[in-house]
C-alpha positions as a Python dict, from the first residue, in 0.01 Angstrom:
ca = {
    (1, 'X'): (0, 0, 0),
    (2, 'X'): (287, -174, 222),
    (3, 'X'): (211, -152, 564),
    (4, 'X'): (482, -222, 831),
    (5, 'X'): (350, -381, 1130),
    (6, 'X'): (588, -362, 1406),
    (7, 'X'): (549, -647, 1627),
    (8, 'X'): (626, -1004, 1720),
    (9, 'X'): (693, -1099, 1335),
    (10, 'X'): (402, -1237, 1121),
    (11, 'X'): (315, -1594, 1024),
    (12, 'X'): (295, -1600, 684),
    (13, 'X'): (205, -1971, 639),
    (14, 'X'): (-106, -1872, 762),
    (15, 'X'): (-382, -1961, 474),
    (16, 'X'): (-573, -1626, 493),
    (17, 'X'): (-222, -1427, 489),
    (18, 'X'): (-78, -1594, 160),
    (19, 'X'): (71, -1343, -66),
    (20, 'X'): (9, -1056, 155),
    (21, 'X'): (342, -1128, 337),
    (22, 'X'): (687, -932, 201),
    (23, 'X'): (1042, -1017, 308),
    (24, 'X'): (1110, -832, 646),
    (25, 'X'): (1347, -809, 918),
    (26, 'X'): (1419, -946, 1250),
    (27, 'X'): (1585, -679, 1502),
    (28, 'X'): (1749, -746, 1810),
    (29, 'X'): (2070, -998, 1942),
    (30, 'X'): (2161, -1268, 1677),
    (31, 'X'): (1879, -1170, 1469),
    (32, 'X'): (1883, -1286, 1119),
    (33, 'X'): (1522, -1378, 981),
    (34, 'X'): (1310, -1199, 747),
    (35, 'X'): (1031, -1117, 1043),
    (36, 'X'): (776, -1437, 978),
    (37, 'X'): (898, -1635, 1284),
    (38, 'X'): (577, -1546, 1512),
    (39, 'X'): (584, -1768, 1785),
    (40, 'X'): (336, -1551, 2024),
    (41, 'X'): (21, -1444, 1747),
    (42, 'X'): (-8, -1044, 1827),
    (43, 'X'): (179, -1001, 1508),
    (44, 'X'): (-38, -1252, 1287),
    (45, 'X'): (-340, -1076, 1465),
    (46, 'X'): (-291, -716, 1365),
    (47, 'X'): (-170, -805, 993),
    (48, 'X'): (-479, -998, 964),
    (49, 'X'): (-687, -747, 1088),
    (50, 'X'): (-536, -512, 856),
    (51, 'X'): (-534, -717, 531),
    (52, 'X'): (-640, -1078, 631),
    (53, 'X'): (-717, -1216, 287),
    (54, 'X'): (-1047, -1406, 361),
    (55, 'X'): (-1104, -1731, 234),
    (56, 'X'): (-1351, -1891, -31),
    (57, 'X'): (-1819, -1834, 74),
    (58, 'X'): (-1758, -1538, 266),
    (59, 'X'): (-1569, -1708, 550),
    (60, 'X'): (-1287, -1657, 776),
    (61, 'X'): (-1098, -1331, 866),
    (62, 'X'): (-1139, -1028, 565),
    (63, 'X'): (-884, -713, 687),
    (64, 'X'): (-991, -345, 616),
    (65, 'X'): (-704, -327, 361),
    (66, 'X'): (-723, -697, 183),
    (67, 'X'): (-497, -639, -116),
    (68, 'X'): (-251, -431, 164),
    (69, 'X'): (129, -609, 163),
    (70, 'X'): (271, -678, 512),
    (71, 'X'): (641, -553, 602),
    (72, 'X'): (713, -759, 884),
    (73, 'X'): (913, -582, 1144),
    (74, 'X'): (1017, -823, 1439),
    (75, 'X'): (1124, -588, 1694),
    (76, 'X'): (958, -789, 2004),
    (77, 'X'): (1016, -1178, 2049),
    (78, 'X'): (789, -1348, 2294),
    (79, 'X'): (1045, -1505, 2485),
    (80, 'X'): (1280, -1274, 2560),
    (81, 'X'): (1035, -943, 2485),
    (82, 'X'): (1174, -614, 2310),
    (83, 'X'): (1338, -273, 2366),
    (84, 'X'): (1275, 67, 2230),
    (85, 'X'): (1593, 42, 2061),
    (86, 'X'): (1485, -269, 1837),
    (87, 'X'): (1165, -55, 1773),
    (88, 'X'): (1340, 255, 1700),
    (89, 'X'): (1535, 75, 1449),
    (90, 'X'): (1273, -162, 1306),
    (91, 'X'): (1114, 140, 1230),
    (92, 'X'): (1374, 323, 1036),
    (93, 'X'): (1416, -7, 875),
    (94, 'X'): (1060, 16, 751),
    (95, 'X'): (1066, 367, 613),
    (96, 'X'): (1366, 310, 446),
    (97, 'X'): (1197, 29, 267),
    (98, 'X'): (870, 164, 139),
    (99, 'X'): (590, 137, 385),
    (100, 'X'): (376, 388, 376),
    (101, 'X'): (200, 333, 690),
    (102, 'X'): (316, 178, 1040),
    (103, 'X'): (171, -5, 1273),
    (104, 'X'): (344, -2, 1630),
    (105, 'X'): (10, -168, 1838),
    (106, 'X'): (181, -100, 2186),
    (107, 'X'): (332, 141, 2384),
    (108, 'X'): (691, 124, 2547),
    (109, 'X'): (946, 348, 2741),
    (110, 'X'): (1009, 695, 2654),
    (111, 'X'): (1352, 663, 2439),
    (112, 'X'): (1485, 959, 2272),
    (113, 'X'): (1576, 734, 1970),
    (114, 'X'): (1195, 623, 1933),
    (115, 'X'): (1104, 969, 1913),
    (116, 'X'): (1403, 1052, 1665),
    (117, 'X'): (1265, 734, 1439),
    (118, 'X'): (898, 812, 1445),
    (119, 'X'): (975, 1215, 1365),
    (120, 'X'): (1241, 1083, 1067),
    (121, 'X'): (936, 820, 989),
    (122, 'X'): (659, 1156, 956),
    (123, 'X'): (898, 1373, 797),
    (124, 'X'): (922, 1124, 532),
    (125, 'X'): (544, 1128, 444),
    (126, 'X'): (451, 816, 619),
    (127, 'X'): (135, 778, 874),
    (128, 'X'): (249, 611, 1205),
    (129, 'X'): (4, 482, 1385),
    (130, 'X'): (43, 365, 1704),
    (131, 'X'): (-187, 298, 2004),
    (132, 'X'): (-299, 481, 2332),
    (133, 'X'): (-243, 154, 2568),
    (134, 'X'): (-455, -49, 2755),
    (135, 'X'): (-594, 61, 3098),
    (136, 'X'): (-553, 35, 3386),
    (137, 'X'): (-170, -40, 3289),
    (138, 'X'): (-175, 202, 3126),
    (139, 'X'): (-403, 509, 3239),
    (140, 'X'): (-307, 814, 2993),
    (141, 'X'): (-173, 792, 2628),
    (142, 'X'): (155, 571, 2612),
    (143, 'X'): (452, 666, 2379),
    (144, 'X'): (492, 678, 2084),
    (145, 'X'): (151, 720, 2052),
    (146, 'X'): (195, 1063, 2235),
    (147, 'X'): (443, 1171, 2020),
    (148, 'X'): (288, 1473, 1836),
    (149, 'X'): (247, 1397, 1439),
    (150, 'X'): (142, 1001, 1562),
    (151, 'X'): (-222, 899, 1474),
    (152, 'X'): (-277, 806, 1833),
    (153, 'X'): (-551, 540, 1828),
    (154, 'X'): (-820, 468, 2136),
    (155, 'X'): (-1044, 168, 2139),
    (156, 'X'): (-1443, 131, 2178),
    (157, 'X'): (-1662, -134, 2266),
    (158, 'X'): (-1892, -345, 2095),
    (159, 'X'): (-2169, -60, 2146),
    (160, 'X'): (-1989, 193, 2031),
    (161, 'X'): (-1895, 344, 2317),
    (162, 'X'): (-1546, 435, 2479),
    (163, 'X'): (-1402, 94, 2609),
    (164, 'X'): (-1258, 97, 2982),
    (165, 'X'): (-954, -90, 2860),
    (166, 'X'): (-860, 225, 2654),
    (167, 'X'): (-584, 437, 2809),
    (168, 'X'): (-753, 820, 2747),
    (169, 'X'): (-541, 1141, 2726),
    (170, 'X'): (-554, 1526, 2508),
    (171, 'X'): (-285, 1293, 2272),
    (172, 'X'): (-620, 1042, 2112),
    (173, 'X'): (-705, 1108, 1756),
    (174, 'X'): (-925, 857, 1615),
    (175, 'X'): (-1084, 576, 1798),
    (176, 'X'): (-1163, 192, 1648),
    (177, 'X'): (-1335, -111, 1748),
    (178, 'X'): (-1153, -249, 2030),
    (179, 'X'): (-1291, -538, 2223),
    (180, 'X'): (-1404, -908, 2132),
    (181, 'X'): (-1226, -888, 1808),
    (182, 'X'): (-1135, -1184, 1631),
    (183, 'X'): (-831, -1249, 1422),
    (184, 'X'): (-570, -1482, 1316),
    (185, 'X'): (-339, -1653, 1549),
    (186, 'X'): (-11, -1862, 1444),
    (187, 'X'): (-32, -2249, 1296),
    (188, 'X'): (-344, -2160, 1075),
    (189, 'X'): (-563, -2126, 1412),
    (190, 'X'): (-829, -1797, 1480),
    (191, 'X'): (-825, -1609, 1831),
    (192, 'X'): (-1001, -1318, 2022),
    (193, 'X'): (-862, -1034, 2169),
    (194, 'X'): (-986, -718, 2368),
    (195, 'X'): (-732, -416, 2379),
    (196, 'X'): (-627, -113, 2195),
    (197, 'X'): (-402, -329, 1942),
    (198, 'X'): (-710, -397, 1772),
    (199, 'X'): (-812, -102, 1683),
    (200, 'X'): (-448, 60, 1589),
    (201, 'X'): (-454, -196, 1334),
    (202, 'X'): (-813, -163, 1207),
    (203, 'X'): (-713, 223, 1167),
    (204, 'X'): (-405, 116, 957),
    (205, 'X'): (-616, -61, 762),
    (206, 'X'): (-817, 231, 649),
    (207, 'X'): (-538, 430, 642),
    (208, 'X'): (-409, 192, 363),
    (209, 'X'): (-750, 224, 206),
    (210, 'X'): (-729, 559, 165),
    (211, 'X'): (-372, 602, 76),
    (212, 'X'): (-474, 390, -169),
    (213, 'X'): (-732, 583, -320),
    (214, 'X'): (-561, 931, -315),
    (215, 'X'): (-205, 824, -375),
    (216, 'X'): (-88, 1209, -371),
    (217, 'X'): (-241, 1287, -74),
    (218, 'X'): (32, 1400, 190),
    (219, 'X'): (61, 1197, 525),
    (220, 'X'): (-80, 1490, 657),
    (221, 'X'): (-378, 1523, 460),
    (222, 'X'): (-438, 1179, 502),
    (223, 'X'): (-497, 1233, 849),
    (224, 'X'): (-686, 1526, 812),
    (225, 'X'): (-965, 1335, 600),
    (226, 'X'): (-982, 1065, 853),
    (227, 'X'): (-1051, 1329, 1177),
    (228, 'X'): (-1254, 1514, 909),
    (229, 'X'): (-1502, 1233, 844),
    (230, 'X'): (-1509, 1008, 1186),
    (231, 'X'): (-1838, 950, 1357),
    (232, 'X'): (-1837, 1202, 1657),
    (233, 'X'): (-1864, 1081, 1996),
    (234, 'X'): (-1872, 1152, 2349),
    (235, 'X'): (-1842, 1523, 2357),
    (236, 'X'): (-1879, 1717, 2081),
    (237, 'X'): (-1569, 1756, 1915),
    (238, 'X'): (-1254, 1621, 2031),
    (239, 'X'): (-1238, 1449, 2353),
    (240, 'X'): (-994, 1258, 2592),
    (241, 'X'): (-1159, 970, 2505),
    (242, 'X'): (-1291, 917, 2103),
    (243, 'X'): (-1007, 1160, 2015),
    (244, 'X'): (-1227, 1305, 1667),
    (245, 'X'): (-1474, 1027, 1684),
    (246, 'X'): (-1473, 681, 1585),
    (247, 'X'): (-1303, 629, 1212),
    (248, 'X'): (-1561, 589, 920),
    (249, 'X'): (-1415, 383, 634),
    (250, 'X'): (-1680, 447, 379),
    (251, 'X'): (-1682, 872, 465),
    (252, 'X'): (-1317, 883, 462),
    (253, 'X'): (-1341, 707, 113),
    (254, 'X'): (-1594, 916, -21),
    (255, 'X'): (-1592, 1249, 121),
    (256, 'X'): (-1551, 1609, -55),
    (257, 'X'): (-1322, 1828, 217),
    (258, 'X'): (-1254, 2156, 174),
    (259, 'X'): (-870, 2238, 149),
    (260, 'X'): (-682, 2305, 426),
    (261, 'X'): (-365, 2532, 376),
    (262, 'X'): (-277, 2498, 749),
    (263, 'X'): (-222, 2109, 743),
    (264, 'X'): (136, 2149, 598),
    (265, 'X'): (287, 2093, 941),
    (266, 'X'): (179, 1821, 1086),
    (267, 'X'): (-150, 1544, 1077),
    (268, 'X'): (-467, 1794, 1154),
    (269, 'X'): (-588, 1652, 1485),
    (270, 'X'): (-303, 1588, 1646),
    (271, 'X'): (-292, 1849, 1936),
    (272, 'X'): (27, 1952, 2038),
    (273, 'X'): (180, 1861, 2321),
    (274, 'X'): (295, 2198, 2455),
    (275, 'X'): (192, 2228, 2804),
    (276, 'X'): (120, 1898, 2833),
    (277, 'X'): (263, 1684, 3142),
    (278, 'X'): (577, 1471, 3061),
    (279, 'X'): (467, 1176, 3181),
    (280, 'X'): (619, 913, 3322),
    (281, 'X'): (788, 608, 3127),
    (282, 'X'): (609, 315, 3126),
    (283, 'X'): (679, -15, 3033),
    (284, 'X'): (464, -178, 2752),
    (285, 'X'): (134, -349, 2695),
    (286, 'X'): (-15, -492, 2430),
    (287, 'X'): (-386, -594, 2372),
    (288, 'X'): (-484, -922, 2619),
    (289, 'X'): (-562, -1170, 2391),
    (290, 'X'): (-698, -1518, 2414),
    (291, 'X'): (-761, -1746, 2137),
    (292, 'X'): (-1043, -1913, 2021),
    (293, 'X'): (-892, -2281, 2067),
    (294, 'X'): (-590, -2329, 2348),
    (295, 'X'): (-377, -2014, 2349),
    (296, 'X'): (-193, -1691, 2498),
    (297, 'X'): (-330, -1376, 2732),
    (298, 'X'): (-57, -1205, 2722),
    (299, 'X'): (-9, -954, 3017),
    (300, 'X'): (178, -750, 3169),
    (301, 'X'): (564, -589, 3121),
    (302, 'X'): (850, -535, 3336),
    (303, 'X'): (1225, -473, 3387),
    (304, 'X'): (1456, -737, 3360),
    (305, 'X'): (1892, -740, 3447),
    (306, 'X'): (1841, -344, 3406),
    (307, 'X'): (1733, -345, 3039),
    (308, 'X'): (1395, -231, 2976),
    (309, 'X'): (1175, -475, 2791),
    (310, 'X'): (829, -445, 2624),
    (311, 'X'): (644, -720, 2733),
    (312, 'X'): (657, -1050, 2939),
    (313, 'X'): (432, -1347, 2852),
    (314, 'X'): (233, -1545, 3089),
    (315, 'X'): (93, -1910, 2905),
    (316, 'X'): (-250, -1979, 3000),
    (317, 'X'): (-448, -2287, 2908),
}
């Protein structure tokens, strides 16, 4: 399965990440590079997490999807940030060139031509996942991930319970492990992270595993097997805060499900979003991460000359 992961660009040279790593694209002013120039990590991170390679006795960093390929789609650089137009078109760029799932681990401002790419993006049978945002940023589901059709992702804790860094909202499908996860990081190194990044891209993962498995099985359906089969939590049923439950790899694999002629429209478990408050746009956050050795927390967002931009960096040592 190729999985787009649209982000800061991934560092191939990374040992755990060779071969999983396709020719992608750099979007914005002046770009030209085939999306492996990650200078921040949160790229490297979630394409590790999704199908980190591993390395020799059972060490290092194993993704949920390990024979996965990468797209790299560079639609944020860490010194200047990103807009929702580089998104909007990184994405078209990556349904136009095979992936079957994409992973967009942040939220950003509510651009009609985001919305226009991720609809064009589910009408061509591919699962977008995206995450819900991290709190207290960002309180209720960001966009896209509140986009109706979008496998909106929320994050839990190391007990299994709802994480307070997860934005919550009637948009959450599926929650994921979400804090004091460890990944890869640029220049070979390993880092932690806590935020819902982690666990859009843990849910890509097993949405690779399963496209993988049933290769016929619609976008939709897809979907439908992983809400069908997720370890319920919080309330019973769908929630605000678990969406379905957290996702189950091994029942999503494995399960019998019963067909469901009703599914043709859109992913079952997304609700839809009539009657549901606009919202107001919001700039961007990604997962806080800090590495293992010397490294980034990257916070924060903002609005710079007028343009809107995802994400601003702040170095810490």
């Amino acid at each position: 399965m190729i999985v787009a992961v649209a982000d800061t660009g991934v560092d191939d040279r990374h040992p755990e990440l060779a071969g999983a790593v396709m020719p992608g694209k750099e979007f914005g002013e002046g770009a030209s590079g085939e999306g492996k120039d990650d200078t921040d990590g949160h790229g490297t991170a979630m394409a590790g997490l999704i199908a980190g390679r591993g390395l020799p006795n059972d060490s290092g960093v194993l993704g949920i999807a390990p024979k996965a390929m990468i797209l790299p789609v560079q639609t944020v650089h860490s010194e200047f940030g990103g807009s929702p137009t580089n998104l909007a078109a990184g994405i078209d760029w990556a349904t136009a060139h095979g992936a079957k799932i994409i992973c967009i681990a942040a939220v950003t401002s509510e651009y009609p031509v985001v919305k226009n790419a991720v609809e064009a993006a589910i009408r061509a049978d591919v699962v977008v996942v995206a995450g819900t945002g991290n709190a207290p940023a960002t309180a209720r589901v960001g966009f896209p991930a509140k986009i109706p059709g979008v496998l909106a992702v929320g994050g839990t804790d190391r007990d299994g319970t709802h994480a307070t860094i997860s934005a919550t909202g009637p948009e959450v499908v599926l929650s994921a492990p979400a804090t004091d996860i460890i990944s890869l990081d640029v220049f070979g190194k390993y880092g932690t992270g806590d935020g819902t990044s982690n666990s859009t891209a843990i849910v890509a993962g097993v949405v690779a595993l399963v496209r993988a498995k049933y290769p016929h099985l619609p976008a939709a359906e897809v979907v439908r097997r992983l809400t069908a089969t997720a370890t319920d939590r919080g309330k019973p049923g769908r929630d605000d805060e678990y969406g379905y439950g957290i996702v189950n790899p091994v029942a999503a694999l494995t399960a019998t499900l019963p067909a469901d002629p009703s599914s043709a429209g859109q992913p079952a478990g997304q609700p839809s979003s009539a009657g549901q408050p606009a919202g107001q746009p919001s700039a961007g956050q990604r997962q806080q991460r800090g590495a293992v050795s010397p490294g980034w927390l990257v916070v924060g967002a903002g609005v710079v000359a007028g343009t809107v931009v995802w994400w601003l960096r702040r170095r810490t040592r």
